[in-house]
N, C-alpha and C positions, 0 to 999 in steps of 0.2 A: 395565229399559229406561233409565231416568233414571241409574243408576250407572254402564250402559254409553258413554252421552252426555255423562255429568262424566269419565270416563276419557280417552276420547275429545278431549275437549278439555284435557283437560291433557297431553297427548300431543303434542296440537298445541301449545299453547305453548311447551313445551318445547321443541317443534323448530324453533320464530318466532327463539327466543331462541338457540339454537344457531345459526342460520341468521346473526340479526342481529353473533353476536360475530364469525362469521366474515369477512360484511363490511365489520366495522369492523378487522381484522387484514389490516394490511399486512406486506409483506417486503421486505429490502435483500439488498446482496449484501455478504460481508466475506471477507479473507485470516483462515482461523481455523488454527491448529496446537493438536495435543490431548499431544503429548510433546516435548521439546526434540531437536533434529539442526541439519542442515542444508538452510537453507529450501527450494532446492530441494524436495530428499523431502520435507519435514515440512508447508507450505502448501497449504490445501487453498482452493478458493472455493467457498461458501457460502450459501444462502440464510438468513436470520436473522429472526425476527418483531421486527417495531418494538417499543420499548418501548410502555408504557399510556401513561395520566394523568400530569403531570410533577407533583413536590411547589412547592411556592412559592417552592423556591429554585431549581430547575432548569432548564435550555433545550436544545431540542432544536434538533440542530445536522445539519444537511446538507455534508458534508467535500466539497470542491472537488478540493485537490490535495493529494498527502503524499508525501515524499522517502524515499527508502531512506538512510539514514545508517547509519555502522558500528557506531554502538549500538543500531540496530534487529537487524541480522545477529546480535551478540553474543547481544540476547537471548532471539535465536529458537534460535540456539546451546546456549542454557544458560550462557553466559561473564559474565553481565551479574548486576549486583546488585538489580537491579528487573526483575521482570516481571508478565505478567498471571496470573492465575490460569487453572489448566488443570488438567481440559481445556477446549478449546474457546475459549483465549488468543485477542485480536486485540493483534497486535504493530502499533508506529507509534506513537512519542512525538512529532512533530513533524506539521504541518501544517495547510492553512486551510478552513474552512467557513464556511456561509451561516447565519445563526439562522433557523429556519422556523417557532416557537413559542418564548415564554415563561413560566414561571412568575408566577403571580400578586402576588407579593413582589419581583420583580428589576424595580430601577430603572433601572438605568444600562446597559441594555441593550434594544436593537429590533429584531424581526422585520427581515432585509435584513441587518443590520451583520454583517460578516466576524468572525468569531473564532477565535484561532489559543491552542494550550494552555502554559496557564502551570507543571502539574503531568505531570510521566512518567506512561507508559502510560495514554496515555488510550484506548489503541485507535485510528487516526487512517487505518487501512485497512479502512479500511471506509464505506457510504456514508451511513452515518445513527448520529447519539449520542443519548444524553441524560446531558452530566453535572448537577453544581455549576454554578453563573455565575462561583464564586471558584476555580475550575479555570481560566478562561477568560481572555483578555484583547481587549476589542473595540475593532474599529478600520472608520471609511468605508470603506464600499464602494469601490475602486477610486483609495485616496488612495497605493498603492503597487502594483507591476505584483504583479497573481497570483501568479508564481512568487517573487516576494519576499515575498510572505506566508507562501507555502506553509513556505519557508527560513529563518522570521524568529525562531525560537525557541530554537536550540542552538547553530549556529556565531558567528553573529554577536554576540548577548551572551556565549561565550567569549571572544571576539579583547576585546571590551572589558574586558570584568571581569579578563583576564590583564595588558591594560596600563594597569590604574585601581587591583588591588588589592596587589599586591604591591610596588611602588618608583613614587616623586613623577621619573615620568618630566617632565623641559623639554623647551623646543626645543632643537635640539641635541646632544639625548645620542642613543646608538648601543643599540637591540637589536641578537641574532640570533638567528635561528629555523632548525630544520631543517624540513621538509616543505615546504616554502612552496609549492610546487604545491597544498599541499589546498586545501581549501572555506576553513579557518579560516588556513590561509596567508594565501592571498589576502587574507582580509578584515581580517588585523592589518596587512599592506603598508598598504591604504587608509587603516587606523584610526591607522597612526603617520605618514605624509605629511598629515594633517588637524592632529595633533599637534604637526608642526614635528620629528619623532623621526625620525634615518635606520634605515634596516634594513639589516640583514645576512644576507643569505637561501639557506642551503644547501640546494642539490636534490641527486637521483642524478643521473648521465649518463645520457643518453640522445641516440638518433638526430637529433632534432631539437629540437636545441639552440639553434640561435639564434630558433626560434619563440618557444618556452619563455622565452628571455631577454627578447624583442620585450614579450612577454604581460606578465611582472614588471612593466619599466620603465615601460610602459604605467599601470600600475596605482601605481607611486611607488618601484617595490624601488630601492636605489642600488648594491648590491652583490649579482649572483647568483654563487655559490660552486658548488664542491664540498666533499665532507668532507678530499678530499684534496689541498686549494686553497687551503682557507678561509684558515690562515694566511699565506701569502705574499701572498693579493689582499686581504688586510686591509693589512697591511704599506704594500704600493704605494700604495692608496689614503690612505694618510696619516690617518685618522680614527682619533677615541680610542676604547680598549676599552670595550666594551659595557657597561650597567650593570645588561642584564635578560637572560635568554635561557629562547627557549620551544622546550620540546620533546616532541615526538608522535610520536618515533620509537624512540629506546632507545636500549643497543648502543655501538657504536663513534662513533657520532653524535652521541650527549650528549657525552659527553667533549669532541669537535672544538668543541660551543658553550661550555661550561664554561670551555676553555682560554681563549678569547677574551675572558671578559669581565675586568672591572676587581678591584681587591682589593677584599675585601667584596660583589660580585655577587649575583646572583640566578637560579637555575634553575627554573624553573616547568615540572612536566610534567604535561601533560594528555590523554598517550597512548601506546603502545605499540607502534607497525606491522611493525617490525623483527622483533615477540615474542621481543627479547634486551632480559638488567635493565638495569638503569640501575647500573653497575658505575662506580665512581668514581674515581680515583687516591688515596691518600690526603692526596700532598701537595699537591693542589686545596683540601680542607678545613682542611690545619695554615698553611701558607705565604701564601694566598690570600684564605681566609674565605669560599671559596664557601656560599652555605646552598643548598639544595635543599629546591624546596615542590611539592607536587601540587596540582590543580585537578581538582575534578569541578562542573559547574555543577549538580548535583541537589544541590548544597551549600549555594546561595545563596537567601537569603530571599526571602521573597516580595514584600516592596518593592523589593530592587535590583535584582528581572528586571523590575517593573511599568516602573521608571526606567530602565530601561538599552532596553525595547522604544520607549520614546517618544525616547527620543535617536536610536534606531538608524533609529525611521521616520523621524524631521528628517535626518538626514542620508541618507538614500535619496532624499528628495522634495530635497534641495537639489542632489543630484548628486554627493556628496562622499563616498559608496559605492555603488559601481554594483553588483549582485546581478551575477550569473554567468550562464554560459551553461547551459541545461537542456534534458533530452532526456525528452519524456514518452509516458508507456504504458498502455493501460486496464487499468482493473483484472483483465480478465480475461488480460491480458499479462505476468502476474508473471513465468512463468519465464525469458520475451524477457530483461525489466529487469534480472531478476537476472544473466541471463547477461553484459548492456552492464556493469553494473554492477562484476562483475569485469573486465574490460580495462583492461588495463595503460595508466599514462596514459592514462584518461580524460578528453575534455575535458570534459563535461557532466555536471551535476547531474541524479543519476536520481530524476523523480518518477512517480508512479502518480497517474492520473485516475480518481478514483472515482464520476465520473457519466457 
């Protein structure tokens, strides 16, 4: 009888305790893929169990909003040199969250303060993290518009770090760039009209062309091009050859910036859209002294992105880079996104709302 009664309630505790872990297990929702394609097919949405206990360096982050960028696609692709482990990957290097706990050891961080990641793949589609704090970088609540936070990690310290690390640009001196419609277009126009630097800025043709131009000037470009313009409306405008040139696209299009710039120049490429190489003449390199350098910002230390986020918020709060315009989707709207996402001159920055 008494063995039946100590069973008995050990049975029941057992089951107190089951009971209790369960409603101490919360769930989120996240974008997971388990083998590389494209996102389309390959994204799945998800329920996820919260992490536990955080250790005493860590903080659990509540994600706000996070962009689709082309190095998110790449490496859901499989095309990209960083990804998450898989199965069961959550892609999204880029975007902003709320802290909603801290670890017992992190100082310089509060429940409330926004935090946007300073290390790839951190997972960022999805509604709930727990990294490092040294993953992190925190900033006020609401001391930059949401969607600039969400954007404030990859394009904007490119545009800088391309025209900080490679040549002692002045006022005065002349880049050119091709894509200048992108995100990181746009945001070197702003970061060299700040600088006192003109730009030289080659787009494709397209239907609406004088929008497109409107939009540039607006933002500081002094020169919109084509590849098969560039030279003569440099010409006309009378400005000296350029002493840097950025390029994101490949192809026939390097070349068109290459030519333009000065003897001894600089080619900085930081992307591929074209998916044609970067094919050079030779007598660019023997006659000219072109050099040619690549840019990956997963290259840069983790002091000059700490420095280069605090410059980049001072100049948003001063007005001296205006963020862009953005088109956002809930998370459970991935394949919408993705589909905006492809369209041809887009004008908006695609993010996903993860609450």
């Amino acid at each position: 009888m008494i063995s039946n009664i100590r069973t008995s309630l050990k049975h029941y505790k057992l089951g107190t305790q089951i009971l209790h872990a369960f409603s101490r297990m919360t769930l989120y929702t996240a974008l997971v893929y388990d083998s590389p394609g494209p996102p389309e097919a390959v994204l799945q949405l998800r329920n996820l169990e919260s992490p536990g206990a955080l250790s005493e360096e860590e903080v659990r982050v509540k994600f706000l909003k996070a962009p689709i960028n082309p190095s998110d696609i790449n490496t859901i692709e499989g095309k990209y040199p960083l990804a998450p482990n898989l199965p069961g990957g959550v892609p999204g290097h880029e975007g902003v969250g709320e802290i909603i706990e801290v670890g017992s050891q992190v100082k310089n961080m509060r429940v409330g303060d926004w935090v946007v990641p300073t290390a790839p793949c951190c997972g960022t589609w999805r509604q709930e993290v727990v990294l490092p704090s040294r993953n992190l970088f925190s900033l006020p609540p609401n001391c930059i518009p949401l969607e600039a936070a969400a954007t404030l990690c990859i394009n904007p310290p490119s545009a800088l770090a391309m025209l900080e690390d490679f040549v002692q640009l002045c006022p005065g001196d002349v880049i050119i760039q091709n894509g200048a419609t992108s995100a990181v277009g746009k945001i070197v126009i702003q970061l060299a009209r700040n600088m006192g630097v003109k730009t030289v800025n080659i787009i494709r043709p397209r239907a609406h062309w004088d929008e497109t131009v409107a939009e540039l000037k607006l933002l500081g470009a002094d020169i919109i091009t084509t590849e098969a313009r560039a030279h003569e409306d440099v010409k006309a405008h009378g400005i000296p050859p350029a002493v840097l040139g950025l390029n994101c696209v490949g192809g026939s299009s390097v070349v068109a910036v290459a030519k333009l710039l000065r003897d001894g120049g600089t080619v900085v490429t930081y992307g591929g859209m074209s998916m044609q190489p970067v094919n050079i003449p030779t007598s660019l390199l023997i006659f000219k002294n072109i050099s040619f350098r690549g840019f990956w910002l997963s290259g840069s230390s983790e002091g000059k992105k700490l420095t280069a986020l605090s410059k980049l918020i001072a100049l948003i709060q001063e007005g001296a880079l205006k963020p862009g315009p953005t088109k956002s989707f809930k998370i459970g709207q991935v394949k919408e996104a993705l589909e905006y996402y492809k369209t041809e001159h887009r004008p908006s920055k695609v993010l996903l709302n993860m609450q």
